[in-house]
C-alpha positions as CSV (number, residue, x, y, z in Angstrom):
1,X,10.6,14.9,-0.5
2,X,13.0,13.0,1.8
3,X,13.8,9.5,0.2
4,X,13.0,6.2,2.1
5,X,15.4,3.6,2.3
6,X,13.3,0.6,3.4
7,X,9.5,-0.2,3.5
8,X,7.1,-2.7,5.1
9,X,3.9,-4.1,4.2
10,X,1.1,-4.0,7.0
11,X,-1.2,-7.1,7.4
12,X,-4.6,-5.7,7.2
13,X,-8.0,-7.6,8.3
14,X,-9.3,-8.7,4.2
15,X,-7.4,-12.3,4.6
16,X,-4.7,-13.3,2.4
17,X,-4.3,-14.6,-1.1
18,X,-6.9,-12.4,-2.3
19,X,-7.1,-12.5,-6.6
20,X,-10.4,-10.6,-7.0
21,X,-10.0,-7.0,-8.1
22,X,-9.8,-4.2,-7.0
23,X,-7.1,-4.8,-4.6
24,X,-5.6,-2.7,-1.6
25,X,-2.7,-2.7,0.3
26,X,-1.0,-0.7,3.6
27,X,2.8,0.3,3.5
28,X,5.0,1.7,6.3
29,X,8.2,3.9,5.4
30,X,10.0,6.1,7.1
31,X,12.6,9.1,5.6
32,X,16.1,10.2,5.6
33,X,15.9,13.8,5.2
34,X,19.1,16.6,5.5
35,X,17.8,17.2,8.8
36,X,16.5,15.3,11.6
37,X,14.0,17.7,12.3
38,X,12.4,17.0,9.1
39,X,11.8,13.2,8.9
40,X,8.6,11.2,8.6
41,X,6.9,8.2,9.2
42,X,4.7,7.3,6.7
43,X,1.7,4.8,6.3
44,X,0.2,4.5,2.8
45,X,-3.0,3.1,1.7
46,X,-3.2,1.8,-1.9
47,X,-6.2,1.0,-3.2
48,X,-8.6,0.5,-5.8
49,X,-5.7,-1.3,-7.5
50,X,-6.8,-3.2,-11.1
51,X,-4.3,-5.1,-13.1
52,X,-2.7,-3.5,-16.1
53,X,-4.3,-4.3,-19.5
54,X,-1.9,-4.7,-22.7
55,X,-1.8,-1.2,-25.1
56,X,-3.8,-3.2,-28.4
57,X,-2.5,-1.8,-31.5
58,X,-5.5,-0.3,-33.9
59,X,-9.1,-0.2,-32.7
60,X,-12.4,1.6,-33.8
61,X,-13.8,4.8,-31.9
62,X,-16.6,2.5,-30.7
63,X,-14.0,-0.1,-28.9
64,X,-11.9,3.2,-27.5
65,X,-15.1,4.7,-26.2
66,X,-16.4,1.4,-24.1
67,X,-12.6,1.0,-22.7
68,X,-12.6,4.5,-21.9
69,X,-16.0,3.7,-20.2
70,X,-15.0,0.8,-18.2
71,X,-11.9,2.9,-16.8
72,X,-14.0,5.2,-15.2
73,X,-14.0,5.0,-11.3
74,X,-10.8,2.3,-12.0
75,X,-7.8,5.3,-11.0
76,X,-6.1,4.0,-8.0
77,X,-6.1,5.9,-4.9
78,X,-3.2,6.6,-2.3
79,X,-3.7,7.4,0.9
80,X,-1.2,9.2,3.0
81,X,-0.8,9.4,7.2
82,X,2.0,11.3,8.4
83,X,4.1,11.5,11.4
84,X,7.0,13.5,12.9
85,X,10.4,11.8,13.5
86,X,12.7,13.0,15.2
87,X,16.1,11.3,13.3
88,X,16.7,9.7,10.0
89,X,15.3,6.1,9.8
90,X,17.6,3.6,8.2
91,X,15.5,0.0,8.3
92,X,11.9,-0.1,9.8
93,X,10.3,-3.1,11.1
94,X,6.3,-3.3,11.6
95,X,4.7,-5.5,14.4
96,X,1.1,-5.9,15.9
97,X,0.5,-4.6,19.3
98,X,-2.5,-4.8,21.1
99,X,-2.7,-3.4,24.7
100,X,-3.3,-5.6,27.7
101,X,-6.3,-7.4,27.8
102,X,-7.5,-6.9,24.4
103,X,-9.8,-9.6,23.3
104,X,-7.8,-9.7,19.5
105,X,-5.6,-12.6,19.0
106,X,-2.6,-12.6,17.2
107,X,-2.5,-13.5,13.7
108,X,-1.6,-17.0,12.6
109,X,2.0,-17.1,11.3
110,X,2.4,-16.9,7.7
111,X,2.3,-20.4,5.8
112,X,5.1,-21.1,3.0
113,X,3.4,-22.7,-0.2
114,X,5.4,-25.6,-1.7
């Protein structure tokens, strides 16, 4: 496919500083293909994310078969939405929108931690 120069990550609704696994996460991106015809916005779901456990040296059949176990159902998943663009998309920038009289408040602003 058509490379993307830039991504952003999309604030979803599950709060922030989240630790517990599995974890998820939304991405925009958007493509520079030949033609302008053929670009894309995309927004990705990643999910069902686990963090990555050391490869042990040697360890009995009976150890191999309870990891293999317990990494069943643990793949990650990636969700893909599509949409036509017309024109190659250099840098893009995500914001919330609601539409007039929507009840949803906007989020508060992001706090730095020192």
């Amino acid at each position: 496919g058509a490379p993307c120069l830039s991504f952003a990550i999309l604030r979803d609704e599950l709060g922030e500083g989240r630790e517990e696994t599995p974890l998820s996460a939304l991405l925009c991106a958007g493509t520079q293909a030949p033609t302008a015809q053929a670009n894309r916005v995309l927004v990705l779901k990643l999910q069902n994310l686990h963090g990555f456990r050391p490869q042990g040296g040697s360890s009995s059949e009976e150890e191999e078969e309870e990891e293999e176990e317990e990494e069943e159902g643990r793949e990650p998943q990636l969700l893909l939405a599509m949409a036509p663009h017309y024109g190659g998309i250099n840098r893009i920038r995500v914001s919330l929108w609601a539409p007039p009289n929507h009840p949803r408040t906007p989020p508060e602003p992001l706090q730095s931690q020192s």
